[in-house]
KENU-656786 format. One record per residue (C-alpha): residue number from 0; residue in one letter; x, y, z. Coordinates in steps of 0.05 Angstrom, whole numbers, plus 32768, in hexadecimal, padded with zeros to 4 digits. Each point is the difference from the previous one (the first is absolute). Layout:
BEGIN
+------+------+------+------+------+
: resi : resn :    x :    y :    z :
+------+------+------+------+------+
:  NUM :    A :    X :    Y :    Z :
...
+------+------+------+------+------+
This chain:
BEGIN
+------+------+------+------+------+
: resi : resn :    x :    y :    z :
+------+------+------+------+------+
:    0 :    X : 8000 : 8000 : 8000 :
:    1 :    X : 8016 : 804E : 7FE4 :
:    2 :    X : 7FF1 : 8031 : 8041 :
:    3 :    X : 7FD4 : 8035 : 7FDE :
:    4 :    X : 8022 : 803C : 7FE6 :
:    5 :    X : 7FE3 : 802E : 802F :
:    6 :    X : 8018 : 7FDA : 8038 :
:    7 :    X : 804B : 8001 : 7FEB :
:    8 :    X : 7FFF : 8047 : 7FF5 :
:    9 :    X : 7FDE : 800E : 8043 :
:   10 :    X : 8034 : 7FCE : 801F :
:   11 :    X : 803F : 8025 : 7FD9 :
:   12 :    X : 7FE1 : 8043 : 8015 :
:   13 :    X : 7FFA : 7FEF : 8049 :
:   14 :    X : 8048 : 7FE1 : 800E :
:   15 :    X : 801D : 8039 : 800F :
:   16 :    X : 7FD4 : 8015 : 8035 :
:   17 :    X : 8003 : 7FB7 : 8020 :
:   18 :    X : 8049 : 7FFF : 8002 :
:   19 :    X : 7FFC : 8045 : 8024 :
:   20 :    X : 7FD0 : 7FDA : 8031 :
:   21 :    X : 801E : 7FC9 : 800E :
:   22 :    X : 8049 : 8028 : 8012 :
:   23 :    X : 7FCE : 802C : 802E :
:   24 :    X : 7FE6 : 7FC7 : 8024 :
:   25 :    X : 8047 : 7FE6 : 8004 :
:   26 :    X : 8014 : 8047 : 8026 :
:   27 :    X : 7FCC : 7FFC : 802F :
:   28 :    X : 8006 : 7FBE : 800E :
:   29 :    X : 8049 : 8009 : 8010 :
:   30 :    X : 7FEC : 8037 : 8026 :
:   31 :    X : 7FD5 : 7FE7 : 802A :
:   32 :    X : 802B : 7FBB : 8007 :
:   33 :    X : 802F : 8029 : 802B :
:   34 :    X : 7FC7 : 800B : 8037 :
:   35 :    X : 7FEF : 7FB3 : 7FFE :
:   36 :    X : 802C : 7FDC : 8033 :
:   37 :    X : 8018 : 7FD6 : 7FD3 :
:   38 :    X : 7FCC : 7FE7 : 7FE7 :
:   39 :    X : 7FF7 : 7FF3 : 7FB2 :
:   40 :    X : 7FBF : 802A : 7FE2 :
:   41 :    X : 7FE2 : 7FD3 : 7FC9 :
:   42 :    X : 7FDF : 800D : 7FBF :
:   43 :    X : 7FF4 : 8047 : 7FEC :
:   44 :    X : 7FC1 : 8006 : 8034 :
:   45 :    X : 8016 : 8053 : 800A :
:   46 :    X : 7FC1 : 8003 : 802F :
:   47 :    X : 8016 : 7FC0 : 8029 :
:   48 :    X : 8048 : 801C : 8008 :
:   49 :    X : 7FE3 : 8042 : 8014 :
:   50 :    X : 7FD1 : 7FDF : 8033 :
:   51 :    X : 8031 : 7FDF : 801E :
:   52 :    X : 8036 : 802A : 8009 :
:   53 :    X : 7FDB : 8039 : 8013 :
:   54 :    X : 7FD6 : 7FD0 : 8034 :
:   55 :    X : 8040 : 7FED : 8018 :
:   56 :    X : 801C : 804D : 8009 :
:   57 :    X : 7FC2 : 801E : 8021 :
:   58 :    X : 7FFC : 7FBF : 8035 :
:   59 :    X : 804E : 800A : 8009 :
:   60 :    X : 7FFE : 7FB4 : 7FF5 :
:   61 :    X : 8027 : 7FCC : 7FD3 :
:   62 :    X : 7FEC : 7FE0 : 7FC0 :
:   63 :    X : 8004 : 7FB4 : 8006 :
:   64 :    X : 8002 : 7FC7 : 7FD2 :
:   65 :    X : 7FD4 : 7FDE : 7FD3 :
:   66 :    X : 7FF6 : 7FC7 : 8027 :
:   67 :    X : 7FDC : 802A : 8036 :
:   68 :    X : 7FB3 : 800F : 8008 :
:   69 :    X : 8016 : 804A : 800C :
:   70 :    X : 8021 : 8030 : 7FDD :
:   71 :    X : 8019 : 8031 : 8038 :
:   72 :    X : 8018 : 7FF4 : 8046 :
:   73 :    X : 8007 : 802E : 803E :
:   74 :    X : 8016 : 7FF1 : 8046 :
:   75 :    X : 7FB0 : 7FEE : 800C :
:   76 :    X : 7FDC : 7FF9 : 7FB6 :
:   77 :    X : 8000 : 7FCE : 7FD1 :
:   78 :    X : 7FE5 : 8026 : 7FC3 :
:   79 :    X : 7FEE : 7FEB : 7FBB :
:   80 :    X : 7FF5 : 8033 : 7FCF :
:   81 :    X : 7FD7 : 8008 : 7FC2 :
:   82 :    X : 7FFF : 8044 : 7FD8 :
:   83 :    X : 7FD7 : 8019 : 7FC5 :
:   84 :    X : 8002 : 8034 : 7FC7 :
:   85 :    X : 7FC2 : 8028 : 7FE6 :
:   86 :    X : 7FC6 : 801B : 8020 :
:   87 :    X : 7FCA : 7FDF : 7FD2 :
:   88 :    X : 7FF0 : 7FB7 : 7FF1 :
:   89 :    X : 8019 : 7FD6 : 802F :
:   90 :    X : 802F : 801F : 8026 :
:   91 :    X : 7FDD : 7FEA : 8046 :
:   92 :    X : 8008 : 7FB7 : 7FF6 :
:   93 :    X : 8045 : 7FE0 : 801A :
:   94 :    X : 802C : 7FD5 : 7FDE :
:   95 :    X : 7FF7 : 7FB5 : 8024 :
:   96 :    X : 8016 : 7FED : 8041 :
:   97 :    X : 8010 : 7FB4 : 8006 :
:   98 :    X : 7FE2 : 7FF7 : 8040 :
:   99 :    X : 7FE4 : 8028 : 8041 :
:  100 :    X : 8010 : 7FD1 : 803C :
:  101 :    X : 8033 : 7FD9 : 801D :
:  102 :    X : 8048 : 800B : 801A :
:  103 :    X : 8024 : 8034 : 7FE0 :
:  104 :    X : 7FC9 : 8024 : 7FDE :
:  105 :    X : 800C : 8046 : 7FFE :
:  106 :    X : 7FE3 : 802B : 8038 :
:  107 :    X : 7FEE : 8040 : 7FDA :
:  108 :    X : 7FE8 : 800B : 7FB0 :
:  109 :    X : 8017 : 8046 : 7FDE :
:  110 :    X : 7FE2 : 8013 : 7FC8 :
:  111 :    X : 801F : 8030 : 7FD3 :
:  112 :    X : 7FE0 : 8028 : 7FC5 :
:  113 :    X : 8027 : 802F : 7FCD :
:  114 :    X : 7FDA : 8028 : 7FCF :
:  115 :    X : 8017 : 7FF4 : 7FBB :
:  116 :    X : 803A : 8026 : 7FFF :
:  117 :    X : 8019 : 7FD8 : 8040 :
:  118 :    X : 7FF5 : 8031 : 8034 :
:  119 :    X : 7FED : 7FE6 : 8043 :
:  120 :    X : 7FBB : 800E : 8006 :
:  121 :    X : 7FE4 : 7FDC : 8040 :
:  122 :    X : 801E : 7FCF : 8031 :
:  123 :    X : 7FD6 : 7FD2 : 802F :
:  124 :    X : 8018 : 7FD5 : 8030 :
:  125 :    X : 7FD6 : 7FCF : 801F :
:  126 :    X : 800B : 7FC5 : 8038 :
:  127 :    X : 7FFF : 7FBC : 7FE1 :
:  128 :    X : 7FC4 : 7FEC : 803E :
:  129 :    X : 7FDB : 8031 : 7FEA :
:  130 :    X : 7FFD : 7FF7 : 7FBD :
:  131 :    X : 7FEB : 7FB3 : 8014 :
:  132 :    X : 7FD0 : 8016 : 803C :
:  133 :    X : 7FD5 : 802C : 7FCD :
:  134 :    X : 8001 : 7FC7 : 7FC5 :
:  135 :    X : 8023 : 8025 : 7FD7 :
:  136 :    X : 802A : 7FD5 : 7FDB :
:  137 :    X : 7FDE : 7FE0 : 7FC1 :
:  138 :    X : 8013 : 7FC4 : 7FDB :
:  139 :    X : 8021 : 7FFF : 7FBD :
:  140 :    X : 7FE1 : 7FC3 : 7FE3 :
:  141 :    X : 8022 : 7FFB : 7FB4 :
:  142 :    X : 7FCE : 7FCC : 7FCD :
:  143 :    X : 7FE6 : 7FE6 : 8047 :
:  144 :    X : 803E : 7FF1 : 801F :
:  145 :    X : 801A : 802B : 8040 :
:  146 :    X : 8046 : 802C : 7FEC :
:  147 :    X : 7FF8 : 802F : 8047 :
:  148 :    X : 7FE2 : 803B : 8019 :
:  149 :    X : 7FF6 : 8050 : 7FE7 :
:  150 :    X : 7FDB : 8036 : 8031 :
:  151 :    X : 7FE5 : 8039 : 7FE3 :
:  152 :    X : 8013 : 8041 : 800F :
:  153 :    X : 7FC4 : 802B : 8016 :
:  154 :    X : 8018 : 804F : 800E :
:  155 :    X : 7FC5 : 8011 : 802B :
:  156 :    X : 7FFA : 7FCC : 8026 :
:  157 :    X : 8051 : 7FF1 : 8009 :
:  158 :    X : 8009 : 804D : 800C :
:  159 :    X : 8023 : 7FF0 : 8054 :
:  160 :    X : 802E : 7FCE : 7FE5 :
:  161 :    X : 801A : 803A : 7FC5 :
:  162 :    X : 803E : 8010 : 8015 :
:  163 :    X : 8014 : 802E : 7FC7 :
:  164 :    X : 7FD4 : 802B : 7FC7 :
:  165 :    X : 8024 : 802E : 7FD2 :
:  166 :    X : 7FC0 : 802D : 800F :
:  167 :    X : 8011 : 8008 : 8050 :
+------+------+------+------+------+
C-alpha cells in the first residue's frame, strides 16, 4: 500500500516541528531529572514528570522507585501522586491506582492540575482513609475485567483538602 499523497506531504511538512519537540521534551526532561533523586523519569509523560517533581518539592519529600505504591515520601507521608493538564474534558478523573488497602499503600493522594500551558493551577491533597471512608475510589473495570481504581476530582466539594489554587 502507497500512503496518500496528502499524507506524505503533511508528514514532510510537520518533521521539523516534531524534531523541535522532541529535543524540548528532551530539555525538560533533563531538567527536571536533576530534582528526581535518582530516579529515572520514563516516557515523555511532561505532565507526570511535572507532578511528580513538583509533589515532591512542595512536600519537601523524596521521589521513590517504581516498585513502590507511592510516589513521594516524607518523614510521616507516603504519597502517590497523579497530575493532570487542561481544564475541560476530563481533567478530574485520575490516572489508576493499583490498589487502596493493604501494607504499604500510600497514606495521602495529591492531585495536581496544570492548565495547558503547564502552569500549576490547583493542588489537593487528601488522606488516603478518607478518600476510602467516603467511597471514593471507583473501580477501573477494562472489557469486564478489574485494572484498579480512579477518584474523581470534585472542586466544590474537595475545596478543605485544596491545598493550592493559582486564584488564592
Amino acid at each position: 500500500m502507497e500512503l496518500p499523497k496528502d499524507l506524505v506531504e503533511l508528514s514532510v511538512n510537520l518533521k521539523p516541528d516534531f524534531k523541535e519537540i522532541k529535543d524540548v521534551i528532551q530539555r525538560i526532561k533533563q531538567r527536571l531529572q536533576e530534582h528526581s533523586d535518582g530516579k529515572q523519569l520514563k516516557g515523555d509523560e511532561i505532565t507526570g514528570w511535572l507532578g511528580e517533581i513538583y509533589g515532591k518539592i512542595i512536600l519537601d519529600g523524596k521521589l521513590m522507585p517504581d516498585n513502590y505504591d507511592h510516589d513521594v515520601e516524607t518523614r510521616d507521608k507516603r504519597v502517590s501522586v497523579k497530575a493532570r493538564k487542561g481544564t475541560s474534558g476530563n481533567w478530574q478523573v485520575t490516572s489508576i491506582i493499583p490498589r487502596i488497602e493493604g501494607d504499604g499503600c500510600p497514606t495521602h493522594l495529591m492531585f495536581l492540575q496544570f492548565d495547558d500551558s503547564y502552569s500549576l493551577k490547583r493542588v489537593w491533597l487528601f488522606p488516603w482513609e478518607d478518600l476510602r471512608g467516603k467511597g471514593r475510589f471507583l473501580e477501573k473495570k477494562v472489557r469486564g475485567e478489574h485494572r484498579g481504581y480512579y477518584i474523581r476530582i470534585e472542586p466544590l466539594v474537595d475545596e478543605d483538602y485544596l491545598i493550592y489554587s493559582q486564584e488564592q
